[in-house]
C-alpha positions in Angstrom: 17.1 114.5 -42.5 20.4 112.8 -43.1 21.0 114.1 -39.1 18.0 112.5 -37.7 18.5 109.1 -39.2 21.8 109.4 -37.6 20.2 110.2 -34.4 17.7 107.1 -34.9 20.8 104.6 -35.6 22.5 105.7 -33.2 20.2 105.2 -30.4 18.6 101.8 -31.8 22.4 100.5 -31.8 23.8 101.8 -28.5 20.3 101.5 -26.5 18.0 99.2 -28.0 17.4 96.3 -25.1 14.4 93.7 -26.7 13.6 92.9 -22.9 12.3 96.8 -22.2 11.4 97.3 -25.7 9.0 94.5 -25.6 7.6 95.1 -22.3 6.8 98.8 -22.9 5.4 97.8 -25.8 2.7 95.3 -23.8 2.0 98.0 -21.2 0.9 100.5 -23.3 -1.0 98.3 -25.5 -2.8 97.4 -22.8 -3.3 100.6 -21.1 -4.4 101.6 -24.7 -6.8 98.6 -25.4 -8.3 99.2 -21.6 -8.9 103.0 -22.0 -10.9 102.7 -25.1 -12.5 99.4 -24.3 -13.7 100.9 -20.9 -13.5 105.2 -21.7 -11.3 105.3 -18.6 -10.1 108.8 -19.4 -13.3 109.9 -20.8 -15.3 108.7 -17.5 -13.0 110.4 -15.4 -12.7 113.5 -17.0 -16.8 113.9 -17.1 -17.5 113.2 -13.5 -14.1 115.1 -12.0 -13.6 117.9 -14.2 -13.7 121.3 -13.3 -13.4 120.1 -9.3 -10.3 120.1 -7.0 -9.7 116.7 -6.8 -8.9 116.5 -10.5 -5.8 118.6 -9.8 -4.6 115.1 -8.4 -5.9 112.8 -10.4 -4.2 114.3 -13.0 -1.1 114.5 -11.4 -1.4 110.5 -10.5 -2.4 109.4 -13.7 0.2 111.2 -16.1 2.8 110.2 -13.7 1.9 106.3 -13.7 3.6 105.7 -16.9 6.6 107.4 -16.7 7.3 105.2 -13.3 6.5 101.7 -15.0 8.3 102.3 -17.7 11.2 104.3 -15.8 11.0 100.8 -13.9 12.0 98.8 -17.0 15.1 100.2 -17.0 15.9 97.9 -14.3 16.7 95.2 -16.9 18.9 96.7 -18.5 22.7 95.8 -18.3 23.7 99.0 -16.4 21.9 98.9 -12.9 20.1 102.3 -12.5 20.3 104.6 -9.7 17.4 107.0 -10.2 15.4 104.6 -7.7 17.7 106.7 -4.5 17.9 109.5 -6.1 16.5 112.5 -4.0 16.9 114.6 -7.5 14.8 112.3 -9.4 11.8 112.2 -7.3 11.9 116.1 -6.5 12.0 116.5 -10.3 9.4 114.2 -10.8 7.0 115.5 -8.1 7.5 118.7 -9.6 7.2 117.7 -13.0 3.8 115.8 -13.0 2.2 118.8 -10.8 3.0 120.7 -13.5 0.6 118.9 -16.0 -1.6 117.7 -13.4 -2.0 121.4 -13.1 -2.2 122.1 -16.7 -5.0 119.5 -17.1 -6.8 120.7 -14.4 -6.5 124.6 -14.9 -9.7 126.2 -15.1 -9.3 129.8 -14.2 -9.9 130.9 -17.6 -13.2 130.0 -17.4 -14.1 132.1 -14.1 -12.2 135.3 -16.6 -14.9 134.6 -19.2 -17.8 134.4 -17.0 -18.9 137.6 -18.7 -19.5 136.6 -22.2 -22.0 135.8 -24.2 -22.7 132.7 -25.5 -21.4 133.5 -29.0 -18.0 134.6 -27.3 -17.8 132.3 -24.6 -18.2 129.4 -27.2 -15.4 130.8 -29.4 -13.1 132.3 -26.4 -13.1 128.8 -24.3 -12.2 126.8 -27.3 -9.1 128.8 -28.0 -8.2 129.4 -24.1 -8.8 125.4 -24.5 -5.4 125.8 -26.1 -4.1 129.4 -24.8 -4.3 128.3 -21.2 -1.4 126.2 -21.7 1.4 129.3 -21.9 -0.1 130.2 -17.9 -0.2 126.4 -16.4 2.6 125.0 -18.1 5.3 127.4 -19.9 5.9 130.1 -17.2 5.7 127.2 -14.3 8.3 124.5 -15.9 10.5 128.3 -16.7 10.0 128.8 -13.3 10.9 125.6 -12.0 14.1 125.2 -14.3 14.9 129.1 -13.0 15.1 127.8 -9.3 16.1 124.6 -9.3 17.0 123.0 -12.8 19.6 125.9 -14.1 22.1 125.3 -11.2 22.3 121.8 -12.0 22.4 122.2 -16.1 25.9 123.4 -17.1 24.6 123.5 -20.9 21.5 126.2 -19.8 19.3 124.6 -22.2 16.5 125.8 -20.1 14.4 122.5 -21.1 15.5 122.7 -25.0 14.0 126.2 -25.3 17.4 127.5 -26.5 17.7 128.9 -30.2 21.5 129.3 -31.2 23.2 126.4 -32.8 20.1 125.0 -33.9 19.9 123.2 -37.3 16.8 124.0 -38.6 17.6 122.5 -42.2 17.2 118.7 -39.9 13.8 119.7 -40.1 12.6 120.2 -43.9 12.6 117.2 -45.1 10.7 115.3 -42.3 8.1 118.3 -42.5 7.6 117.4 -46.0 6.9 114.1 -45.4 4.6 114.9 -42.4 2.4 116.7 -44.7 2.3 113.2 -47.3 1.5 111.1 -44.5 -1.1 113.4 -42.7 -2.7 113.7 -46.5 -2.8 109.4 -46.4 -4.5 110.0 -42.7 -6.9 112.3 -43.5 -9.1 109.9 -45.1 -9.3 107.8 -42.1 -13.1 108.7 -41.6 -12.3 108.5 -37.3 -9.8 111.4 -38.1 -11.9 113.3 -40.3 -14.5 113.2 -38.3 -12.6 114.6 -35.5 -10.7 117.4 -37.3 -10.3 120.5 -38.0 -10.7 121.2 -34.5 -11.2 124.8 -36.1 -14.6 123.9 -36.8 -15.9 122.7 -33.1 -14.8 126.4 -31.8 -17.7 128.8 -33.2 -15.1 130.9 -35.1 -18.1 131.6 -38.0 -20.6 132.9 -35.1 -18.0 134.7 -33.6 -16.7 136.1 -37.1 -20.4 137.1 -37.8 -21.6 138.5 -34.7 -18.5 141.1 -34.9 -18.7 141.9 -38.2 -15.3 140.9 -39.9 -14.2 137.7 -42.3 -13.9 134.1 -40.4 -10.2 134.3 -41.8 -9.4 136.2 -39.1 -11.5 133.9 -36.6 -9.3 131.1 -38.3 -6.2 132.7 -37.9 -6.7 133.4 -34.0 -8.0 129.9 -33.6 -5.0 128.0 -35.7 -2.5 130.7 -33.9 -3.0 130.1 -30.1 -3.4 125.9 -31.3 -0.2 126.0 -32.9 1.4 127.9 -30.9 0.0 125.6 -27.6 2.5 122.8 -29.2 5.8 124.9 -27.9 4.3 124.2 -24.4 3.6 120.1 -25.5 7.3 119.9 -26.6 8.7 121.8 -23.9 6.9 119.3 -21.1 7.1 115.9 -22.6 10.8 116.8 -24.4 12.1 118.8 -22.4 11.1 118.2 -18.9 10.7 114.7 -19.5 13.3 113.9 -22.4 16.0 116.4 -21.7 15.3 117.1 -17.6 15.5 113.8 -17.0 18.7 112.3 -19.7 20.9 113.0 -16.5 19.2 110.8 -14.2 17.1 108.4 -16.6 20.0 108.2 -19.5 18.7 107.4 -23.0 15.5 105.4 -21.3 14.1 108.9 -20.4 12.9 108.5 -23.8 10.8 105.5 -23.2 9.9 106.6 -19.9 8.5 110.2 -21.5 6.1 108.1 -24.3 4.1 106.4 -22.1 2.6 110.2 -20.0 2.6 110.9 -24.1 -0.1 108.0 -24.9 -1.9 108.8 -21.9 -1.9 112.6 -23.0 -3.8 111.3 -25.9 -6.5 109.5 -24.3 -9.5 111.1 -25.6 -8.0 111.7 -29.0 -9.2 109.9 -32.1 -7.5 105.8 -31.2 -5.0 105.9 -34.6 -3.7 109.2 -33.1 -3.3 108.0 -29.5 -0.8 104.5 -31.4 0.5 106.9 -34.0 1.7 109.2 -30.5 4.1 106.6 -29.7 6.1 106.5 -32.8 5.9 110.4 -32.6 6.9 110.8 -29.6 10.0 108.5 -29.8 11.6 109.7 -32.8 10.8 113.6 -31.8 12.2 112.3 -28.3 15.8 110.6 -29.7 15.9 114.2 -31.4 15.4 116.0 -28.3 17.7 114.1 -26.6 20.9 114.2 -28.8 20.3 117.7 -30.2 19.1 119.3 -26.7 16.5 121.3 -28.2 13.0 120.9 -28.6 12.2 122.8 -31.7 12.5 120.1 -34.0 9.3 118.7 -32.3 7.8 122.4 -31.9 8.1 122.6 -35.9 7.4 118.6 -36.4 4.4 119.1 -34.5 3.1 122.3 -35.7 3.2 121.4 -39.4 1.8 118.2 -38.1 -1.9 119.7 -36.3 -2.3 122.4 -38.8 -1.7 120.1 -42.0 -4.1 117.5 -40.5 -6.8 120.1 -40.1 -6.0 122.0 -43.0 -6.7 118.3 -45.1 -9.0 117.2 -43.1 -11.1 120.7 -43.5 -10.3 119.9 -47.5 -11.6 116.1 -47.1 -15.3 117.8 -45.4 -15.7 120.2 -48.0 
């Protein structure tokens, strides 16, 4: 705990600039304000999805952010140079057809074509999640494999690495994860919306087969917990860590704002509360050069809010 707050001083001291700060902050309230006022996202997901052409769109509109806001660093003291960099834009074609591709990936669909509906119900909701492992973490391993590792002398393979890692950092913010999430789940929008557990058919499915829903449950919570290893390697690795070379600190700011727009769709107190998330899981990423402070941050984070939120609805 002590160690993060460190982290956080450290970079609101040497890299705090009120000029991007405040303008970040007005583009994404806006971007937030317009999306909900007009279901932007939700309008484009329901007449593209499932079609080629979303493939791109996706790619477009996660990548919008990050270049406005990557754009802001151009009032900063120190003059970028990302703007000529060949690296930067190969990296960041590269990075946003990586979750343009993740958003759009639909194969596992055509697999469960087969299934009945009790199945296909409970299967698509937890590929929902599962799908994730094929379209984002074997591509951005890829990716770092042939071009990334040449160019990383520390081969943090996008934060994935394990040894040196202080996992004590991690308790304490955990536990008061699980306070806060207990405050939120009374927020009737978040209630309503959680346990995502409960929108997958697990009972059906449990029923139909013969065995106790715990072990529906425990499939369902497994592959959605386990999807947030692929969130943290994308957004803080790829983005956060990937990019500190090129972007400096600002890759931090840059990475919140595909962040919010990953939670278009999402409950609007969770899409706001993203930002704060993402930032201080990003300054952690950044210093420590490993993304498994946000892997465990996150986890405790999506299962706590359903397991309180299941608690609140029953």
């Amino acid at each position: 705990m002590k160690q993060l707050i460190h982290y956080l001083k450290q970079y609101s001291t040497t890299h705090f600039n009120a000029k991007v700060y405040l303008l970040t902050g007005v583009f994404l309230s806006l971007c937030i304000w317009a999306n909900y006022q007009f279901n932007i996202y939700a309008s484009i997901q329901t007449t593209y999805h499932d079609e080629w052409i979303y493939f791109p769109i996706m790619t477009v509109y996660m990548a919008f952010p990050f270049l406005v806001i990557s754009s802001f660093s151009f009032l900063g003291k120190e003059k970028p140079t990302w703007l000529r960099s060949k690296e930067f834009w190969i990296k960041c074609a590269a990075a946003f057809l990586i979750i343009g591709f993740e958003r759009s990936f639909f194969l596992h669909k055509e697999w469960g074509q087969t299934l009945d509906a009790v199945d296909w119900k409970f299967y698509i909701n937890t590929m929902a999640w599962g799908r994730s492992f094929l379209s984002t973490f074997i591509v951005s391993l890829c990716f770092y494999w042939i071009y990334e590792r040449k160019r990383d002398p520390q081969r943090a393979w996008f934060g994935l690495r394990m040894n040196q890692t202080n996992y004590r950092l991690y308790i304490g913010v955990i536990v008061l994860v699980f306070g806060g999430i207990y405050l939120a789940s009374y927020i009737s929008e978040l209630s309503s919306y959680y346990p995502r557990y409960k929108h997958s058919g697990g009972e059906a499915f449990a029923l139909k087969h013969g065995f106790n829903e715990g072990i529906s449950v425990f499939i369902y919570e497994l592959v959605y917990g386990a999807y947030f290893i692929n969130v943290e390697l994308f957004f803080r690795g790829v983005l956060v860590i990937g990019f500190s070379r090129l972007l400096g600190p600002h890759a931090v700011l840059a990475m919140i704002g595909s962040y919010v727009f990953l939670h278009f769709g999402k409950p609007i107190t969770e899409c706001i509360g993203s930002a704060l998330g993402g930032y201080i899981i990003g300054i952690l990423a950044f210093y420590s050069h490993r993304i498994w402070g946000g892997v465990a941050l996150h986890v405790s984070l999506a299962w706590s809010m359903d397991l309180f939120a299941w608690m609140q609805n029953n």
